[in-house]
C-alpha positions as a Markdown table, in Angstrom:
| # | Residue | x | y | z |
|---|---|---|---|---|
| 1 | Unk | -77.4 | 29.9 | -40.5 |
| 2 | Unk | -76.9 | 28.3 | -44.0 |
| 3 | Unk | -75.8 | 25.0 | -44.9 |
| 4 | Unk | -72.2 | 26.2 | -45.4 |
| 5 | Unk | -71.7 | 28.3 | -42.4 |
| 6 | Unk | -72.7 | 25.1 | -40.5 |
| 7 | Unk | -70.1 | 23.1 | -41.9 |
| 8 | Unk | -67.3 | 25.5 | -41.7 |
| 9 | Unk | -68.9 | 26.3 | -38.0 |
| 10 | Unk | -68.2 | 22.4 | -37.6 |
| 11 | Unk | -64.8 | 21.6 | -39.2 |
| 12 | Unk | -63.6 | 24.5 | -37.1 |
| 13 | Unk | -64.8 | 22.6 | -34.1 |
| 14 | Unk | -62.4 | 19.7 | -35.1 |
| 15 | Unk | -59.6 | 22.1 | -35.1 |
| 16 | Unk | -59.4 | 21.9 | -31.9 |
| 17 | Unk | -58.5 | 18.1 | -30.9 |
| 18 | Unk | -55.6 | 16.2 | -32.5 |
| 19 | Unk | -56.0 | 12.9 | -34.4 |
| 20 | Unk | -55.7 | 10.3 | -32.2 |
| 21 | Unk | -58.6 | 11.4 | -30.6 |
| 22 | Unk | -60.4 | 11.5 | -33.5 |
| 23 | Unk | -59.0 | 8.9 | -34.8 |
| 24 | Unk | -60.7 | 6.4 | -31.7 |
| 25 | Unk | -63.9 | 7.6 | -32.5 |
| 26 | Unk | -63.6 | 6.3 | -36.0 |
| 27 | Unk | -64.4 | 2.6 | -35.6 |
| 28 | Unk | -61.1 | 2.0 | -36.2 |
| 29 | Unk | -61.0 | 2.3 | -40.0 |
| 30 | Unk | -58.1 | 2.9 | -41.7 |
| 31 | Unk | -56.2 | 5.8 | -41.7 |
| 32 | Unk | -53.3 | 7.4 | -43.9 |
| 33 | Unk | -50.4 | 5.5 | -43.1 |
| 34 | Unk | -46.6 | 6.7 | -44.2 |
| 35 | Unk | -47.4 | 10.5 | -44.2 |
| 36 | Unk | -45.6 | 13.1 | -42.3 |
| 37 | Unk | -45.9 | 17.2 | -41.8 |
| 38 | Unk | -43.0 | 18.8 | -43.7 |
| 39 | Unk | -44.7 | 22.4 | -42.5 |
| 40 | Unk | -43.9 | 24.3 | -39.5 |
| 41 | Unk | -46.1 | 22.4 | -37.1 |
| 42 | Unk | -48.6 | 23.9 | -34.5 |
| 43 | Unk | -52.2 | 23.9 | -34.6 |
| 44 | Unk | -54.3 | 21.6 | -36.4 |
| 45 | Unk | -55.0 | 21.3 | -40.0 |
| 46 | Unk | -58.9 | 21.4 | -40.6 |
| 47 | Unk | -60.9 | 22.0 | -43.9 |
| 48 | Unk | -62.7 | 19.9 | -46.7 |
| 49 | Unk | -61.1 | 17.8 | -49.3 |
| 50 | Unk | -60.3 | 18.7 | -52.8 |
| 51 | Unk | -59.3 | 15.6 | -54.2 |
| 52 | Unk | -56.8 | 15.0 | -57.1 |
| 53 | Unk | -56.0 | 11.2 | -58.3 |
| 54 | Unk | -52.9 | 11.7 | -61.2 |
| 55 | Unk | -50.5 | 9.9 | -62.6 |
| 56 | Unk | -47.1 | 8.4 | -60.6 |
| 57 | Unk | -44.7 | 11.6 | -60.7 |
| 58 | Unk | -47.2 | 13.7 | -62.5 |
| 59 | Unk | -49.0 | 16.9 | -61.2 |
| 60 | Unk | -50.4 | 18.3 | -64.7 |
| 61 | Unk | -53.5 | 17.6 | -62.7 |
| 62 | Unk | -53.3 | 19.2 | -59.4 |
| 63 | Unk | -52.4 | 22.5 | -61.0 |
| 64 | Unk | -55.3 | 22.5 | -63.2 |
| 65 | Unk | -57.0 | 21.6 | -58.9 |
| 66 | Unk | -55.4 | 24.6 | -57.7 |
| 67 | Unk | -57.2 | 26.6 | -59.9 |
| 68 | Unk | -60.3 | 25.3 | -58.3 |
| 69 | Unk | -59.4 | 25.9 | -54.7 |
| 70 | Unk | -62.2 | 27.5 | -51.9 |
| 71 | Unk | -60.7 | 28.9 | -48.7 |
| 72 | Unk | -61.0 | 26.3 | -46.5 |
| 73 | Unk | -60.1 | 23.4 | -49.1 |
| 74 | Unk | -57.6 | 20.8 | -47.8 |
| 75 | Unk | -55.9 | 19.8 | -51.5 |
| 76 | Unk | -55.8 | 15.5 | -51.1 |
| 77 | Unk | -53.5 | 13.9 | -53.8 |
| 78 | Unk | -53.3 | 10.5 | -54.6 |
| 79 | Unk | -50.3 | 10.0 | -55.6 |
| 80 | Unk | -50.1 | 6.2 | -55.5 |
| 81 | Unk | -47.2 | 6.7 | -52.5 |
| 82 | Unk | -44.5 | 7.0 | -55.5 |
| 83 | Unk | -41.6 | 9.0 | -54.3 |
| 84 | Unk | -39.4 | 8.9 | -57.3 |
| 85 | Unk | -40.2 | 12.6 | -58.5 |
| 86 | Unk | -41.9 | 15.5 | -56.4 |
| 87 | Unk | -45.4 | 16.6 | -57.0 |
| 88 | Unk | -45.4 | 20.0 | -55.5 |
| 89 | Unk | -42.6 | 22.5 | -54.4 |
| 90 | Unk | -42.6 | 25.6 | -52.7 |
| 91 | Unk | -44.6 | 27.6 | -55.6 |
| 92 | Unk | -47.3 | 25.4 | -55.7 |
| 93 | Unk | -47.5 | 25.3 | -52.0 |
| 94 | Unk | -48.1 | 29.0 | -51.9 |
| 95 | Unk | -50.1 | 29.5 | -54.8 |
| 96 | Unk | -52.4 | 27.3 | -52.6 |
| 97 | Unk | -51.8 | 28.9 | -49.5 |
| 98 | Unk | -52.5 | 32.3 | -51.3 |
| 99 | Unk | -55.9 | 30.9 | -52.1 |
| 100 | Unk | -57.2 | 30.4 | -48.9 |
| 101 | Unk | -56.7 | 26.0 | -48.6 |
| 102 | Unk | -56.3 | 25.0 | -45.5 |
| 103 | Unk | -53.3 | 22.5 | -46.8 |
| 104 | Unk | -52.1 | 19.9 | -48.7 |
| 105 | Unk | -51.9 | 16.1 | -48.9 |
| 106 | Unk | -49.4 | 14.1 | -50.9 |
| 107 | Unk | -49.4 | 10.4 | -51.5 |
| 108 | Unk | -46.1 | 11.1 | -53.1 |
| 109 | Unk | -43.1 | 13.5 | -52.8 |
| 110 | Unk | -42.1 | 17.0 | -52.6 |
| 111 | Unk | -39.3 | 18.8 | -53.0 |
| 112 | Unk | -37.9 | 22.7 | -51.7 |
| 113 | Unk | -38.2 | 20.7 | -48.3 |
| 114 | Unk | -36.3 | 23.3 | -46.5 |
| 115 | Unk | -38.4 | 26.1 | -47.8 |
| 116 | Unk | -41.6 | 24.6 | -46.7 |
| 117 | Unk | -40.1 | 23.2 | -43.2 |
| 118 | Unk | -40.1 | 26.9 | -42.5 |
| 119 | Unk | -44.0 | 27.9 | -43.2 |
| 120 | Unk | -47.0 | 27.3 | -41.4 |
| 121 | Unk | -49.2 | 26.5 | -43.9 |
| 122 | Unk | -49.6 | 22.6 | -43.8 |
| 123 | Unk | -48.1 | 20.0 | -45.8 |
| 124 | Unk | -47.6 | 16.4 | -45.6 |
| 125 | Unk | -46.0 | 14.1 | -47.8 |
| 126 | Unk | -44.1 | 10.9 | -47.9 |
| 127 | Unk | -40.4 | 12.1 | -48.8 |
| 128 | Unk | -38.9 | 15.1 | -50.1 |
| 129 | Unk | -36.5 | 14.4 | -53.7 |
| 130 | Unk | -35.3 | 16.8 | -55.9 |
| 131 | Unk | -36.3 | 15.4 | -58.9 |
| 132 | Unk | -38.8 | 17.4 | -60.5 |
| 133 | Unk | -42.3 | 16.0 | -61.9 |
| 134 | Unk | -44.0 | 15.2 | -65.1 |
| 135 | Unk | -46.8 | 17.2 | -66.7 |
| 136 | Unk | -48.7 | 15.4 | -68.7 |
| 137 | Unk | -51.4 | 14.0 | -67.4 |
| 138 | Unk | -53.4 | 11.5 | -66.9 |
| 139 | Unk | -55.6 | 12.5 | -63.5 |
| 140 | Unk | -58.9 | 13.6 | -61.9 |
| 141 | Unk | -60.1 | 16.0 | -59.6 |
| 142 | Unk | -63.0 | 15.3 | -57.3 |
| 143 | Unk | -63.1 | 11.5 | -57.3 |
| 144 | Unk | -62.3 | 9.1 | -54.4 |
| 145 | Unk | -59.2 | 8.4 | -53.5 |
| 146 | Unk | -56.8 | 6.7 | -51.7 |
| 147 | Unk | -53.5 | 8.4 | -49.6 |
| 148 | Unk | -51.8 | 6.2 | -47.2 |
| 149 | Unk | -54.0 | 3.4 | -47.8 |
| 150 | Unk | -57.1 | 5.7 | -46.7 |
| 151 | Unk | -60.1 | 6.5 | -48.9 |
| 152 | Unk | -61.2 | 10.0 | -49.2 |
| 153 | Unk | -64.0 | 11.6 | -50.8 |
| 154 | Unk | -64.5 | 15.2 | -52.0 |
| 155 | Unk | -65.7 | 17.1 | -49.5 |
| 156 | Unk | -64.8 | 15.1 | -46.3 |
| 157 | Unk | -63.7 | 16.8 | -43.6 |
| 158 | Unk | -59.6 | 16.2 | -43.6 |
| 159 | Unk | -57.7 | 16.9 | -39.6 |
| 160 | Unk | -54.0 | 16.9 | -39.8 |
| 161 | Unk | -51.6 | 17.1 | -37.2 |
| 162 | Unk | -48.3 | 16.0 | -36.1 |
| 163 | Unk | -49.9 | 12.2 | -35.3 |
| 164 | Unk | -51.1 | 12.2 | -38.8 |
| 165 | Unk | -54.3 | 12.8 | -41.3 |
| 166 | Unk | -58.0 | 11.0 | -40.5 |
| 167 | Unk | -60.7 | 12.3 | -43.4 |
| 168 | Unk | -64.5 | 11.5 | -42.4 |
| 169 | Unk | -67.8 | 12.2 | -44.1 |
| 170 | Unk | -69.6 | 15.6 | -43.7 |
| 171 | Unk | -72.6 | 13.3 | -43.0 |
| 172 | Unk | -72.4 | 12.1 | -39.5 |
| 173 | Unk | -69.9 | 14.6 | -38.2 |
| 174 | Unk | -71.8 | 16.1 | -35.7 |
| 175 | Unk | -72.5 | 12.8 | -33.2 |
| 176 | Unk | -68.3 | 12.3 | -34.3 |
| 177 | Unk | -67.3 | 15.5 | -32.5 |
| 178 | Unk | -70.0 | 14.6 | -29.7 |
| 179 | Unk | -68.2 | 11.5 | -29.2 |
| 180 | Unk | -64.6 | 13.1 | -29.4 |
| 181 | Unk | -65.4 | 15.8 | -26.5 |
| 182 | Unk | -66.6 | 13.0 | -24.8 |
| 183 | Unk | -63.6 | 11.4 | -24.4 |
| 184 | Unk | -61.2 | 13.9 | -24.5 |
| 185 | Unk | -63.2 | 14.4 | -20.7 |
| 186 | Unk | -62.7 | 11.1 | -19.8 |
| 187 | Unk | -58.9 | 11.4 | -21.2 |
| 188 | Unk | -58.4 | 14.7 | -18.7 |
| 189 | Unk | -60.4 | 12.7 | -15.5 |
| 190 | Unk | -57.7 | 9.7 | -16.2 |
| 191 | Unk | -54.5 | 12.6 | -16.7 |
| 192 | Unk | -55.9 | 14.2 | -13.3 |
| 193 | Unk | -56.2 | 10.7 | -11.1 |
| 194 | Unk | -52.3 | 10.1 | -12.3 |
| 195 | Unk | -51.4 | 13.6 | -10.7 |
| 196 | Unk | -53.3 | 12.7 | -7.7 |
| 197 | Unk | -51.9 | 9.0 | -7.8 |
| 198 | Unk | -55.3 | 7.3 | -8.0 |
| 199 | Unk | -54.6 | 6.4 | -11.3 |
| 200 | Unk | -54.8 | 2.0 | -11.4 |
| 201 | Unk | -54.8 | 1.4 | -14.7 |
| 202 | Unk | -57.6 | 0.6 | -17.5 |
| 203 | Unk | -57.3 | -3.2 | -16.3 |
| 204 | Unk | -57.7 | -2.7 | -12.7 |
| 205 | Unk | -60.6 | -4.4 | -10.6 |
């Protein structure tokens, strides 16, 4: 198996828990804070970051990113959290659904709310507005950067679900997902010893 059939093999493995649990394994560092799903939620979002750092209200940059998308891509914008003009809309969402990304992250706004409340591809923003965006740049695509007050690097693995985004390092992934199975077992022993009324809470001697 090559390098990049493990690593999809791997952030499909992630697909399968939701954030908090992921979240507890990750030595409580900070996460993105103030995003939301405006998709058509169900399932986890899973897939590696393509990251885009532009200009408040400007997306010149992440359309040059969408031209760059791999199936599998997660598109991450830093934004810097403004929410006075929308970044992406409906067309720019499915030009990047079209090309295979697994979503999109926006430290910012969209707008065509309604249209995208109704697809299943993922997106999460901070607020929807109507007001449509600059295009002139500046920006940068595959640096760090920061959404919600969490750092991400190209090509960390991104999850996304209703609870919210957590991005991680390829490197070290494998002991993470260990350590998430683990305790989604010892989540579903405590959820089965409150059905049976055994349950005496973390505290109890």
């Amino acid at each position: 198996m090559t390098d990049a059939a493990r690593a999809s093999e791997l952030i499909e493995a992630f697909r399968a828990f939701a954030t908090p649990l992921i979240s507890d394994n990750l030595e409580r560092v900070p996460g993105a804070v103030g995003l939301r799903p405006f998709h058509k939620c169900g399932g986890v979002m899973a897939g590696r970051a393509l990251t885009v750092r532009t200009r408040a209200g400007d997306n010149q940059f992440i359309h040059r990113a969408l031209d760059l998308i791999t199936p599998g891509d997660v598109v991450v914008v830093d934004g810097g959290g403004y929410e006075g003009r929308a970044l992406i809309g409906e067309i720019m969402t499915s030009v990047a659904a079209s090309r295979g990304a697994a979503g999109m992250v926006i430290d910012g706004a969209i707008r065509d709310s309604a249209a995208i409340g109704k697809m299943a591809f993922p997106c999460f923003a901070r607020s929807a507005i109507h007001l449509g965006p600059y295009k002139d740049g500046p920006g940068a695509i595959n640096v760090p950067v920061c959404v919600g007050g969490m750092v991400v690097h190209p090509g960390d693995i991104v999850v996304g679900d209703e609870d919210g985004i957590v991005a991680f390092p390829m490197e070290g992934a494998t002991g993470l997902l260990a350590a998430v199975k683990a305790q989604e077992a010892r989540e579903a022993d405590i959820m089965q010893s409150i059905r049976e009324g055994r349950y005496r809470g973390a505290y109890a001697r």
